[in-house]
N, C-alpha and C positions, 0 to 999 in steps of 0.2 A: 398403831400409834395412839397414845391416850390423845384427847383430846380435852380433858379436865383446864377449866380457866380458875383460877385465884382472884379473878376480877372482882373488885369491891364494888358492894350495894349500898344501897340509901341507910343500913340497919349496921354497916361495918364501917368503921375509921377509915378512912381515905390512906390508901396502900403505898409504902413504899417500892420504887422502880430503882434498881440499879441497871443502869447500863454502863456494859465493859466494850468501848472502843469511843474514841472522838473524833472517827471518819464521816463522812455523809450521811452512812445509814444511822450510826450512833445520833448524831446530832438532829436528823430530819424524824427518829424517832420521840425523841424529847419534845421537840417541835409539837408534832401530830398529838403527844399525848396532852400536851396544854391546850392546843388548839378543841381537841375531844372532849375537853371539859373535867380534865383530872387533875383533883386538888391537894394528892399526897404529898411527897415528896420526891425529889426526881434529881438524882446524883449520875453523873458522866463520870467514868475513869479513863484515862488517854496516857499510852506511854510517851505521847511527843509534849512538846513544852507550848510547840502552837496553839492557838483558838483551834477549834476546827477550820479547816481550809477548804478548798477545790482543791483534787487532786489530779483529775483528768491536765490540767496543764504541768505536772510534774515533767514530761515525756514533751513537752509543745512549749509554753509562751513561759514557765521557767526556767528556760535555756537561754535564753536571752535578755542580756542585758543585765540591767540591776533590776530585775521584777521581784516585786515582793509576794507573798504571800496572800492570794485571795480569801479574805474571809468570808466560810459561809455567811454569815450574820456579825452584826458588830459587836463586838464583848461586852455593852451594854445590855444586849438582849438579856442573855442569861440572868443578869440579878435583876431586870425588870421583871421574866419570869418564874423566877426562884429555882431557876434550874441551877444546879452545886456543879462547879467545875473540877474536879482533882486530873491536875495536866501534871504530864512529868511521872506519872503513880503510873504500876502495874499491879492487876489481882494475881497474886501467886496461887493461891486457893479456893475452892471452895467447899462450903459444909450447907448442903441443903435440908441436912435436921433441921439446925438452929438456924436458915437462913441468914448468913453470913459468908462474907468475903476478905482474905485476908489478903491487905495490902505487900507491896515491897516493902514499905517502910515499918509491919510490922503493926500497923493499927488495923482493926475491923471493922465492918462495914455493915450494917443489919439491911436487906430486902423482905419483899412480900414478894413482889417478882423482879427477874432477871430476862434480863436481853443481852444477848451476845453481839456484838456488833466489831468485832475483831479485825473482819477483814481477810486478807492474803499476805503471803510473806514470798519473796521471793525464790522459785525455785533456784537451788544451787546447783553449781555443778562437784563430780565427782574427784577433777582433775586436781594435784595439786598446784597452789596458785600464788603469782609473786606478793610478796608483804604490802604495796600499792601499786594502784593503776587500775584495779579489775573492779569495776563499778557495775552494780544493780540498782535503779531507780524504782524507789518506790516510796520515799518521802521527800517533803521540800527541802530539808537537809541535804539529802543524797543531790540534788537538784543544784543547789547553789554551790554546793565541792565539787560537779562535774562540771559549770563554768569556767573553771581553771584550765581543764582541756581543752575546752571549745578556744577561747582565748588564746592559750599558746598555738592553735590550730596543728594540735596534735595527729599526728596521722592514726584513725580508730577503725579496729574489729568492733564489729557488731555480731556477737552469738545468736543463733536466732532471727528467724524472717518475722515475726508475727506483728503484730500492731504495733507494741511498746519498740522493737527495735528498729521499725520501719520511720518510725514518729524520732524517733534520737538522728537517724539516719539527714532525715530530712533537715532537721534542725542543723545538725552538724554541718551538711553542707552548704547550706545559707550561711554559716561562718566561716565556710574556706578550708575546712577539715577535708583531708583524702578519708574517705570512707570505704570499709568494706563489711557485706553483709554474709555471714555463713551459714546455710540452712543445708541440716541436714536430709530432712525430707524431698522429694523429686522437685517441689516448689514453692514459693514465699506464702503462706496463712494456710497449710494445706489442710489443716485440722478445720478452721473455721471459714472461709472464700470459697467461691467455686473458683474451680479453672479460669472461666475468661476475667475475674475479676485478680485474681493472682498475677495472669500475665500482664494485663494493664497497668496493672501497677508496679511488675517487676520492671519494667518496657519505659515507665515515670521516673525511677530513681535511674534505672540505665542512664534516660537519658539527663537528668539533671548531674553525672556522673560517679553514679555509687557504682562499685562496681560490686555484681552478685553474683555468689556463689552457691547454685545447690547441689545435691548431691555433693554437701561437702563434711565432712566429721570432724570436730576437734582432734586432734593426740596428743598435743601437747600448750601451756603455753610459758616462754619460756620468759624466765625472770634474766634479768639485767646485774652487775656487779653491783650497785648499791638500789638494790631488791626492790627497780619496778621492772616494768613491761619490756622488755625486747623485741620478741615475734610470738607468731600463732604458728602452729605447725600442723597441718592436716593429717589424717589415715593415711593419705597419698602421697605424703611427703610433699609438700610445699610449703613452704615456708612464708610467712607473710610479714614482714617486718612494721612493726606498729609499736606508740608510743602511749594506746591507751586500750582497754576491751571494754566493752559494755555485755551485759551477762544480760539475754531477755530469751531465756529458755521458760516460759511462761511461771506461774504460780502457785501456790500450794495454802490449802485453808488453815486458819491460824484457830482448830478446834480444839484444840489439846483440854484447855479449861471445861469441857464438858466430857467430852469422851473420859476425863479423869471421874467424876462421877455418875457414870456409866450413860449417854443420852446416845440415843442411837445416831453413829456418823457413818458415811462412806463417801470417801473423796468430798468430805464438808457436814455440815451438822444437815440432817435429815429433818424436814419440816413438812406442815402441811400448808393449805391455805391461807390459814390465817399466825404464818409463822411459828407456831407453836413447836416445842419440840416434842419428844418424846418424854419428855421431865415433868411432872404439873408444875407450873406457875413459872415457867422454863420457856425461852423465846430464841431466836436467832435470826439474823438480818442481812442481807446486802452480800457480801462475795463470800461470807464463811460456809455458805447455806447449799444445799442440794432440793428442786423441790420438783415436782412435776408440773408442767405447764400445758396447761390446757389445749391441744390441739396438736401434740407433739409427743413422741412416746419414749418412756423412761422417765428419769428423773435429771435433771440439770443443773449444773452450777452458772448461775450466768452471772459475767462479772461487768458491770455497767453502773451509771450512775442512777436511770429509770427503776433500774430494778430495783437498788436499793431505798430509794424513793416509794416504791409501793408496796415495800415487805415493811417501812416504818410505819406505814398507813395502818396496813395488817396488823400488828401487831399492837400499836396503840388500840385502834378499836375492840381488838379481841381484850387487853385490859379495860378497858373502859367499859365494856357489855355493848359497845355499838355494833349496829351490823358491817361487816368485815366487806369494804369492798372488792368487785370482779377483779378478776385479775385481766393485764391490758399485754396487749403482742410486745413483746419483749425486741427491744431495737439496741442500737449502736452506732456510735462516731468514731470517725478519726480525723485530723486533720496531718495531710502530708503535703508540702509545698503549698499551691496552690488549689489541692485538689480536695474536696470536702467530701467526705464518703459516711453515707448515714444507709444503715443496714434496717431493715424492719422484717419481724419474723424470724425463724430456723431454716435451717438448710434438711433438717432431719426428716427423710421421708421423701424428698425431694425425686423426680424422676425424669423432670421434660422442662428444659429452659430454653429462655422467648430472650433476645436482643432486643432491644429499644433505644438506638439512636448507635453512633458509630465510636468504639471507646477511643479510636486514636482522634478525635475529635475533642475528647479531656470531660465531655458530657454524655451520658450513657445511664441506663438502666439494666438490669439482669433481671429477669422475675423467673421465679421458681414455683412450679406446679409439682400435685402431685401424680398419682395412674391415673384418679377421677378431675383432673386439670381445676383442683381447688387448687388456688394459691395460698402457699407457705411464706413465701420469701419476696423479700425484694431487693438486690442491692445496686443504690444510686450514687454516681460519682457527677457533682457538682451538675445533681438532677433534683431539686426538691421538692418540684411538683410529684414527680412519680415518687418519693418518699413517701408522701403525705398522702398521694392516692392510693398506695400499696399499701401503706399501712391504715386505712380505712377500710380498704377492701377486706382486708386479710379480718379486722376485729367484725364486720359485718357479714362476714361469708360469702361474701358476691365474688365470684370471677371473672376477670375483661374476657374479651371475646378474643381468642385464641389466634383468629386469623389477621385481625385489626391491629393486635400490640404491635407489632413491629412498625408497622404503620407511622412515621412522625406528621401527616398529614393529618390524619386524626387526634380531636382531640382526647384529652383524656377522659373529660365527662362526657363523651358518648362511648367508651368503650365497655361500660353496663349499662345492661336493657332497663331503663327505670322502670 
């Protein structure tokens, strides 16, 4: 991968930055690069009409109510900054001869460099699907049209066990919706959770009353006489009658604009360190990206809000000629009912897990070792001391002492030898 920077010196004009998305990473890169000391020009292009938002509560505290829109930042920041906003705009093109980007609307756009910061788009499914009812949540829009259900207290299919449909699930039922979850896998996050962290929380919506279903397959689902939702129809022929479906068969990187001019992707744009892609003067950020992570083998797409937080770092700084900060253990939230789950570290490589407190208790730790009992992983449910100690230990390389974790008598700053 080249690793060639376009970054301007003291002897060169101060550079233009396009960045294409005005999701977190988009915007937390603009941020970083004012903040780094860069005095070019800095244009955002955003298919949605919002400021930049938080999106993580699309899925959570958008569901209810009349919540509006959190703004990253106030709309004033931008023209204090001189950071250009084009909301509403999509890049249809690009021409990295001439440095240029051709708008939807047919105007162009001149860069020095580009950031991709696009994001994910929802994966679809195959089946065919009634004219309404079958919702994917992945912007605030999508967010405040699926209030209408929650509302009527629509009876909901939920596609999909993983976070996004665990989080609609939960919501749903704090408004009185019959819920149902279908996973096809043997059990609820089987891609990303261990085991005892799936059953706990399949074990939470049980009891709050979802009822879930694994080892279960879509076949059908069927549309209604004036063309919304009817039922869900499994492999196994059951039929589920239901008046809305939420589709969170997870997501898919929205690469297309690079891989059109040729930057190396697979399953997301392919980056190093310091964001870079395989383009000169070519960047990419936050969920669109694949990168390898220190301490973990392969390459990953990790999709979080940390993450994209510290690939806008990367990346400013690699514009800017500053030194490109470390890269930090890569974590996760969710919030489901009551119960606050913050992940720290990978599961990849993982061999020998430690219990730390009793999950049917609603407070618990998982920690994941590897053969040589370094720790990898941690996953805390409405536990944030062991978040915080798991994920120090893991960025530090220390490991608790194997025989003590279990131990809730101990505490946790004696479980490494100082």
């Amino acid at each position: 991968m080249s690793t060639e920077s376009l970054a301007s010196n003291s002897d060169s004009p101060p550079s233009r930055v396009l960045i294409i998305g005005a999701g977190h990473a988009g915007a937390a890169t603009a941020a970083s690069l004012r903040q780094y000391g860069h005095t070019g020009t800095i244009t955002i292009v955003g298919d949605e009409d919002e400021h930049p938002y938080h999106r993580p509560p699309i899925s959570k505290a958008y569901l209810h109510g009349d919540a509006e829109a959190d703004l990253l930042r106030d709309p004033s920041y931008y023209i204090d900054q001189n950071i250009e906003l084009k909301l509403g705009r999509r890049v249809e093109s690009l021409d990295l001869t001439n440095r240029t980007a051709t708008l939807d609307d047919s105007s162009e756009h001149g860069f020095d460099e580009l950031v991709l910061a696009t994001g994910a788009r929802a994966r679809t499914l195959t089946h065919q699907l009634p004219e309404r009812g079958c919702w994917s949540l992945r912007t605030f829009r999508d967010a405040i049209g699926f209030r209408s259900v929650l509302e009527s207290r629509s009876r909901i299919v939920i596609i999909g066990g993983g976070f996004v449909g665990l989080e609609v699930a939960a919501a749903a039922r704090s408004r009185g919706c019959e819920v149902t979850v279908i996973e096809r896998e043997q059990r609820l996050l089987q891609r990303v959770a261990s085991p005892h962290l799936s059953e706990a929380l399949t074990a939470l919506h049980r009891d709050k009353g979802v009822d879930v279903l694994v080892n279960a397959a879509l076949h059908e689902i069927v549309a209604s006489r004036d063309g919304g939702v009817e039922a869900v129809i499994l492999e196994d022929g059951r039929r589920l009658p239901c008046g809305a479906v939420v589709i969170g068969v997870g997501a898919e990187p929205r690469d297309e604009l690079l891989r059109q001019v040729g930057a190396e992707c697979d399953g997301g744009v392919i980056v190093d360190s310091s964001a870079r892609s395989s383009l000169p003067g070519v960047y990419a950020v936050g969920d669109v990206t694949r990168r390898e992570v220190p301490g973990y083998p392969g390459r990953i797409r990790l999709e979080s809000i940390p993450n994209a937080t510290e690939q806008a770092k990367q990346a400013a700084a690699a514009i800017t000629g500053r030194t490109v900060p470390r890269s930090e253990v890569p974590w996760f939230w969710s919030d489901q009912y009551d119960a606050n789950l913050k992940i720290a570290g990978l599961l990849a490589g993982s061999s020998r897990t430690i219990v730390r407190g009793n999950p049917s208790s609603g407070s618990f730790a998982i920690y994941h070792l590897d053969d040589a009992d370094r720790l990898l992983a941690v996953e805390a449910v409405n536990a944030p001391r062991d978040f915080m100690a798991g994920k120090k230990w893991i960025t530090s390389g220390a490991s608790p002492s194997i025989d003590l974790l279990p131990d809730l008598s101990v505490p946790l700053r004696d479980l490494v030898p100082a």
